[in-house]
C-alpha positions in Angstrom: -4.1 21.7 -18.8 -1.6 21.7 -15.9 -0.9 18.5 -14.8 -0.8 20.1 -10.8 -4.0 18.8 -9.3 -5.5 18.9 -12.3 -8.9 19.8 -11.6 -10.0 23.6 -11.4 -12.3 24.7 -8.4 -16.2 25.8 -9.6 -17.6 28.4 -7.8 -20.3 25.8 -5.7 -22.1 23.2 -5.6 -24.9 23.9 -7.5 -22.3 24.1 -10.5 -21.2 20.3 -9.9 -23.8 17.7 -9.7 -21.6 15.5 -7.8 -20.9 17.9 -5.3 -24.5 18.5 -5.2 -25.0 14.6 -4.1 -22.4 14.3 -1.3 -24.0 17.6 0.3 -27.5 15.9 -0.4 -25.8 12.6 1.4 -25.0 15.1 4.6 -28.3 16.0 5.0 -30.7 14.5 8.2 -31.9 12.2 5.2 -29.3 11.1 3.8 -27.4 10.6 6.8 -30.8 8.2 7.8 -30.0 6.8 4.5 -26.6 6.0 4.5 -27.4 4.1 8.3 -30.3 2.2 6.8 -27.6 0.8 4.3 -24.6 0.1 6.1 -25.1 -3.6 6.2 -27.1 -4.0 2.5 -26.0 -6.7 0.0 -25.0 -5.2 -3.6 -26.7 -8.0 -4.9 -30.0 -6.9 -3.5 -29.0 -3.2 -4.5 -31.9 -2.9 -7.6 -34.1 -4.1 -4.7 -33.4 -2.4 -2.5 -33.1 0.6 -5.0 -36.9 0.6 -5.7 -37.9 -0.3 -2.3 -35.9 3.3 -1.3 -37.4 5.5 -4.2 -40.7 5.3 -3.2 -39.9 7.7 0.1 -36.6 9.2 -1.3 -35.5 11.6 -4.3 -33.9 9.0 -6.9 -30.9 10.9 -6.9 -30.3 10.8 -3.1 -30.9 7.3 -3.1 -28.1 6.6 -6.2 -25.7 9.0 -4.0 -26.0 6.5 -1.0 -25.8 3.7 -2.8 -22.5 4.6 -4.3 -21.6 6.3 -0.9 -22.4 2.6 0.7 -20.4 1.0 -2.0 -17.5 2.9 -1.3 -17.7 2.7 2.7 -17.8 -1.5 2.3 -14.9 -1.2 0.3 -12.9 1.2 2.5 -13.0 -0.9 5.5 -10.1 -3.3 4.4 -8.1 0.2 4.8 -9.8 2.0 7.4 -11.3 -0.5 9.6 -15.3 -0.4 9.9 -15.3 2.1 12.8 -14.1 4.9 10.5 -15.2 3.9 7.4 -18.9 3.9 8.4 -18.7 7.2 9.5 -16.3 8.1 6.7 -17.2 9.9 2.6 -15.0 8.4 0.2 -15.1 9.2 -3.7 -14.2 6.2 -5.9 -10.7 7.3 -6.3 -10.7 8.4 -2.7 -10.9 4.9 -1.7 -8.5 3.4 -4.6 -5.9 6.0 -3.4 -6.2 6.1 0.2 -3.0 5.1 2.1 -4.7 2.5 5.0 -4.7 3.2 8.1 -1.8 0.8 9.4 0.7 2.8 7.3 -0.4 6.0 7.9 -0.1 5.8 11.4 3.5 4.4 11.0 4.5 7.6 8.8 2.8 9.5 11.6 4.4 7.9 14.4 7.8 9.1 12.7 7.0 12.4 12.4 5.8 12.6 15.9 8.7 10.5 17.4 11.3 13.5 15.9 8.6 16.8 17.8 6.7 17.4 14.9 3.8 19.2 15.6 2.5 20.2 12.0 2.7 20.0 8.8 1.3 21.1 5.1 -0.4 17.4 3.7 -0.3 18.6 0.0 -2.6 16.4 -2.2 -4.1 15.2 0.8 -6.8 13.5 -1.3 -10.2 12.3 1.4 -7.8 12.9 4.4 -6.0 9.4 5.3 -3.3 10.9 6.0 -4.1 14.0 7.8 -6.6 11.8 10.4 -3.5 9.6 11.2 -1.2 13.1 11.5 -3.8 14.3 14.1 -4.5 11.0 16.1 -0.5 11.4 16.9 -1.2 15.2 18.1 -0.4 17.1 14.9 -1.6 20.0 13.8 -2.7 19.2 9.7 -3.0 22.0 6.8 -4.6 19.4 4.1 -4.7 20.6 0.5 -6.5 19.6 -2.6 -7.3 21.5 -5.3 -10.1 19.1 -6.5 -13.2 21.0 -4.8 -15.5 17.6 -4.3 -12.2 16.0 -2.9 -11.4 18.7 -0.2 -15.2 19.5 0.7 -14.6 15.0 1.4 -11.7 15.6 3.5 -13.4 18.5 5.5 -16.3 16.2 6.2 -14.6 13.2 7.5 -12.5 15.7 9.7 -15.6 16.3 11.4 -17.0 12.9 11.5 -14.1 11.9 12.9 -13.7 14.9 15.5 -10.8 16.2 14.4 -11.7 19.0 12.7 -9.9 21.2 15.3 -6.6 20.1 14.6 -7.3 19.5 10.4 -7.5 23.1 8.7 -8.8 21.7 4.9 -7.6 23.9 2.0 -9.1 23.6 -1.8 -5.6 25.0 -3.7 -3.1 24.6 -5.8 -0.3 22.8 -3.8 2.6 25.0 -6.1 0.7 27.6 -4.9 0.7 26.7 -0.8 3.7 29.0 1.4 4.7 25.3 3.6 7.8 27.6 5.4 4.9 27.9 9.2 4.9 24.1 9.5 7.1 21.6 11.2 7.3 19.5 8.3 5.9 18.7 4.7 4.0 15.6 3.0 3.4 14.9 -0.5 1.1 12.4 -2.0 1.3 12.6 -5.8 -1.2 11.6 -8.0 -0.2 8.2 -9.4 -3.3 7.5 -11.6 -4.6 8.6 -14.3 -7.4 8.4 -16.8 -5.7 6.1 -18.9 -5.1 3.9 -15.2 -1.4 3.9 -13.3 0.5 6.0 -13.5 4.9 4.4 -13.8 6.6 7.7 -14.9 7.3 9.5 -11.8 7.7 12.8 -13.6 4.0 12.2 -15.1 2.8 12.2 -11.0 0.6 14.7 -10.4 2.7 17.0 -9.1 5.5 15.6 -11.0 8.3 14.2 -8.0 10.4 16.5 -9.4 8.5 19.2 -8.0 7.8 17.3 -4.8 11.1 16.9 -4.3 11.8 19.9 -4.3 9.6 21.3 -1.9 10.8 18.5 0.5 14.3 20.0 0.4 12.8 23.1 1.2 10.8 21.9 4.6 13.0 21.1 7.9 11.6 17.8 7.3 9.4 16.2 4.8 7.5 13.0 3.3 7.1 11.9 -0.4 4.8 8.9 -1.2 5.7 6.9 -4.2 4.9 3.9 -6.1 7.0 1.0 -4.5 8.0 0.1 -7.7 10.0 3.1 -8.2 13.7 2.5 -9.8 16.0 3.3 -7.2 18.1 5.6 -9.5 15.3 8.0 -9.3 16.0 8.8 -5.8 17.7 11.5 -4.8 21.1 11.0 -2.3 18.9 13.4 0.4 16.3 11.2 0.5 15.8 8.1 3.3 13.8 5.9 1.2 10.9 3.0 3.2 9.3 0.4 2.0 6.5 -0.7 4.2 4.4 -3.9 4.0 1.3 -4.9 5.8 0.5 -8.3 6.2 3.3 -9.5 3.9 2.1 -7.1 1.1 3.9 -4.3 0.1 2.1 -1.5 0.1 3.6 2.0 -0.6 7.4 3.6 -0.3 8.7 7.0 1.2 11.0 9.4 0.8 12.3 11.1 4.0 13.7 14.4 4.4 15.7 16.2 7.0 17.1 16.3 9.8 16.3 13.2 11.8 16.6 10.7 8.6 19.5 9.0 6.7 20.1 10.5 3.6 21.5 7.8 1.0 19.7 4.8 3.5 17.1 2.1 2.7 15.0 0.6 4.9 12.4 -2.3 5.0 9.5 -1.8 7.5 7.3 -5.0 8.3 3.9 -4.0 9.6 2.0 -4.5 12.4 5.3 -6.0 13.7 7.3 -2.3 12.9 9.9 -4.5 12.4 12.4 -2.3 10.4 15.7 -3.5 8.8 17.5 -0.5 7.1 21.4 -0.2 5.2 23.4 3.3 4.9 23.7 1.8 0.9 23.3 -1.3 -0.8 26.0 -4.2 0.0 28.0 -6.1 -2.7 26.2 -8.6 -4.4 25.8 -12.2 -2.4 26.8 -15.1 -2.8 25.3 -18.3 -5.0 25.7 -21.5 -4.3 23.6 -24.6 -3.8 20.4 -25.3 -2.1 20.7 -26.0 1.5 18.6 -27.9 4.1 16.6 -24.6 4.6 14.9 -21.6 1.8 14.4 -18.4 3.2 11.5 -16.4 1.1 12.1 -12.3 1.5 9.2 -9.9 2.9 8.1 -8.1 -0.5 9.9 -4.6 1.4 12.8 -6.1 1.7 13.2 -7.3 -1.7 12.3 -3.6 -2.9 14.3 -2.0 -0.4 17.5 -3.8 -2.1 18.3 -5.7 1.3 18.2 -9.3 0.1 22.5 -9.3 0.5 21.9 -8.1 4.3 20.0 -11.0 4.8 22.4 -13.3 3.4 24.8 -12.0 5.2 22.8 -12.2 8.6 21.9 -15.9 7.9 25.5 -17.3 6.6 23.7 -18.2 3.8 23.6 -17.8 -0.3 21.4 -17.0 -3.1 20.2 -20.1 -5.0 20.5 -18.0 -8.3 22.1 -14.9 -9.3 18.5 -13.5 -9.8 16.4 -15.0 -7.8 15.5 -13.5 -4.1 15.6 -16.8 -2.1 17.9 -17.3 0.3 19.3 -20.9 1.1 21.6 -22.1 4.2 22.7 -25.9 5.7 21.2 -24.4 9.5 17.9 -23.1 10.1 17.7 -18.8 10.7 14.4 -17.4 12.4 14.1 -13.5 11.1 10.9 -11.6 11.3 12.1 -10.0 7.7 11.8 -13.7 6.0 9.6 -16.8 5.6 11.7 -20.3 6.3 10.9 -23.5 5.0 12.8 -27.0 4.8 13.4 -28.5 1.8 12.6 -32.5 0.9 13.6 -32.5 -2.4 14.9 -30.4 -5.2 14.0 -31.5 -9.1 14.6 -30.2 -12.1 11.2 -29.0 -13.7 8.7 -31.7 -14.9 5.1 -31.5 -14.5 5.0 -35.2 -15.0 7.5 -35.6 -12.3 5.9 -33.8 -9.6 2.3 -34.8 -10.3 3.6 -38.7 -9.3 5.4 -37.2 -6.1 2.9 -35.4 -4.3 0.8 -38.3 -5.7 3.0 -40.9 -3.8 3.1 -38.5 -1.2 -0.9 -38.2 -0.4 -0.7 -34.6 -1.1 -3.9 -32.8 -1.2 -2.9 -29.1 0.0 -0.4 -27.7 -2.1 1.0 -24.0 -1.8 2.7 -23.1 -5.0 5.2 -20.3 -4.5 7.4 -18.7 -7.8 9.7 -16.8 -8.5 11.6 -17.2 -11.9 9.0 -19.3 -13.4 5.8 -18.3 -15.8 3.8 -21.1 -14.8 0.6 -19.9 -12.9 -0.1 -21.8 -9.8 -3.8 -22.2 -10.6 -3.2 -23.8 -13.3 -0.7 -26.0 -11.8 -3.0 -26.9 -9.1 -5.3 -27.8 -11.6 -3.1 -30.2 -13.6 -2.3 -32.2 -10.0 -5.1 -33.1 -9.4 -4.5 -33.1 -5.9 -5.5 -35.6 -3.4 -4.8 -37.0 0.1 -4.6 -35.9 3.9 -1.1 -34.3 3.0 0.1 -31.1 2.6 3.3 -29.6 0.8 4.7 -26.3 -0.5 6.3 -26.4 -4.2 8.7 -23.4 -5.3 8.8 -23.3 -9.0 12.1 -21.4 -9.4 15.6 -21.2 -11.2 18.3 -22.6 -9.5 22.2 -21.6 -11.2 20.2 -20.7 -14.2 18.3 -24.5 -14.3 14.1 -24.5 -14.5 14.0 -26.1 -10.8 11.4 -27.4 -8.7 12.0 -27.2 -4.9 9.1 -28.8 -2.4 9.5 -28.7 1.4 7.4 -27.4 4.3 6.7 -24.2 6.5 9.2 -24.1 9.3 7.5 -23.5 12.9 
């Protein structure tokens, strides 16, 4: 089977029963359908289930229930004014970039004069809505029929279908030299789960590479845990995080980008740190007054030594990512806390501390460690109008335990 896309078109949707659905869920009725259940409980769903067969075809009504399944999920990405009007599929929703980094990517493209590009494996159409809410003009492919007929819809639910020509294709197959510029989402699951072999993507990134190189610029999604001696000198490589979650990396192409540069982008801030190449290692040295915990895209973006750098300050352990200094540093790119008191590691030791201490809230943090905070937690036994944050960590190789507070 070739591992492009790997699902062959059928002729229609009478051949494919879950095509059949989603064109039943379009429908006047099951448009009334999907309406009635926007706010249901999935606890009530047999309920509601029965209630909904006695004035429905029993299939229609299992099509918007899983369509209504999928819409409450897809609001954390999308935000509930598009994903009540959106169509997700199950791995639709699981693969979806959200909306907040989509628009960032988009934002680039239009900040360099894009004005259109091929979305290849463009999957229910995150991407290309974001693409044409920044004024770009959107050729998304899929070659999974269900998937594009999906993407087509939400283009018009969304009215955008104008600028968002959908395409039901083999990507290999797509001529990308008419547009501005090229994106490429691979896909990173499979039926066995995720995917961590980037030449097992579907297309492999071998083959997404190269038909980046070919565009005058170009996009590549990829896992964020991708080693870094799997990219390419040409490429710009992002890592983005939302909320202090990492969420996806890219590959830029072409002219406008910084071939051989990694960069750390903080959203909703757009805070951006980025490096021409990776600086010598830092530092180590003892903990300081203050600890300095790394946003996730800096850590992946192999910018921990610019931070150091920026803040005077020193690693506490060869490999560990937390930054310590003697004076406090304010940086969108980390979280600061003061330290009260560094301890070597004893469960015994702490418990009578934050017991001494009145300490009912504790944050546990860890890096370096394989105790689970829950289970720490748990073994407290926590009590008091205090509050305290423990890092369970290594310092110069040592099983350490450092507690302190949030600055600010």
């Amino acid at each position: 089977m070739d591992r492009v896309n790997a699902t062959t078109p059928s002729a229609s949707s009478a051949d494919d029963p879950a095509r059949a659905a989603f064109a039943a869920l379009r429908t006047p009725e099951g448009e009334q359908l999907l309406a009635e259940l926007r706010d249901h409980d999935p606890a009530d769903e047999l309920a509601t289930a029965t209630r909904l067969r006695r004035t429905h075809p029993a299939e229609l009504v299992s099509a918007a229930l899983g369509q209504a399944r999928l819409r409450q999920r897809a609001v954390a990405k999308f935000g509930a004014g598009d994903a009540y009007r959106m169509y997700f599929t199950p791995n639709g929703v699981e693969q979806a970039t959200r909306t907040s980094v989509a628009a960032h990517r988009a934002a680039r493209f239009a900040g360099l004069g894009v004005r259109s590009v091929a979305d290849l494996c463009c999957g229910i159409g995150g991407d290309a809505i974001a693409l044409a809410r920044a004024g770009i003009s959107v050729l998304a492919v899929d070659r999974d029929p269900l998937t594009a007929e999906v993407a087509r819809a939400n283009a018009q639910a969304l009215g955008l279908a104008d600028l968002i020509e959908v395409r039901c294709a083999d990507v290999t197959e797509i001529d990308t030299a008419p547009y501005d510029a090229v994106f490429v989402d691979p896909a990173r699951r499979g039926g066995r789960g995720r995917i961590f072999d980037p030449e097992a993507y579907s297309p492999p990134l071998s083959w997404a590479t190269a038909a980046a190189l070919k565009a005058p610029r170009a996009a590549l999604k990829i896992a964020p845990g991708i080693p870094h001696e799997a990219i390419g000198p040409e490429a710009e490589a992002e890592w983005i995080s939302d909320g202090g979650d990492v969420k996806e990396a890219v590959l830029w192409y072409g002219e406008g980008f910084a071939p051989g540069a990694f960069r750390a982008t903080l959203l909703p801030s757009g805070a951006t740190l980025s490096a021409p190449a990776p600086l010598p290692a830092p530092p180590v040295g003892p903990v300081g007054r203050y600890l300095y915990e790394p946003d996730g895209a800096v850590i992946r973006a192999h910018l921990v030594a610019d931070l150091v750098e920026r803040c005077g300050g020193r690693l506490v352990d060869e490999t560990i990512a937390y930054i310590t200094s003697d004076e406090p540093y304010s940086s969108p790119y980390v979280a600061g806390y003061e330290i009260t008191d560094e301890l070597p590691f004893s469960m015994k030791r702490l418990k009578a501390l934050l017991r001494e201490r009145q300490i009912g809230v504790l944050t546990v943090k860890k890096r370096g460690s394989a105790v689970e905070p829950e289970e720490l937690r748990r073994r407290m036994k926590l009590s008091g109008p205090g509050s305290a944050t423990v890092f369970l960590t290594r310092v110069a190789g040592a099983p350490t335990m450092l507690i302190g507070h949030p600055l600010g």
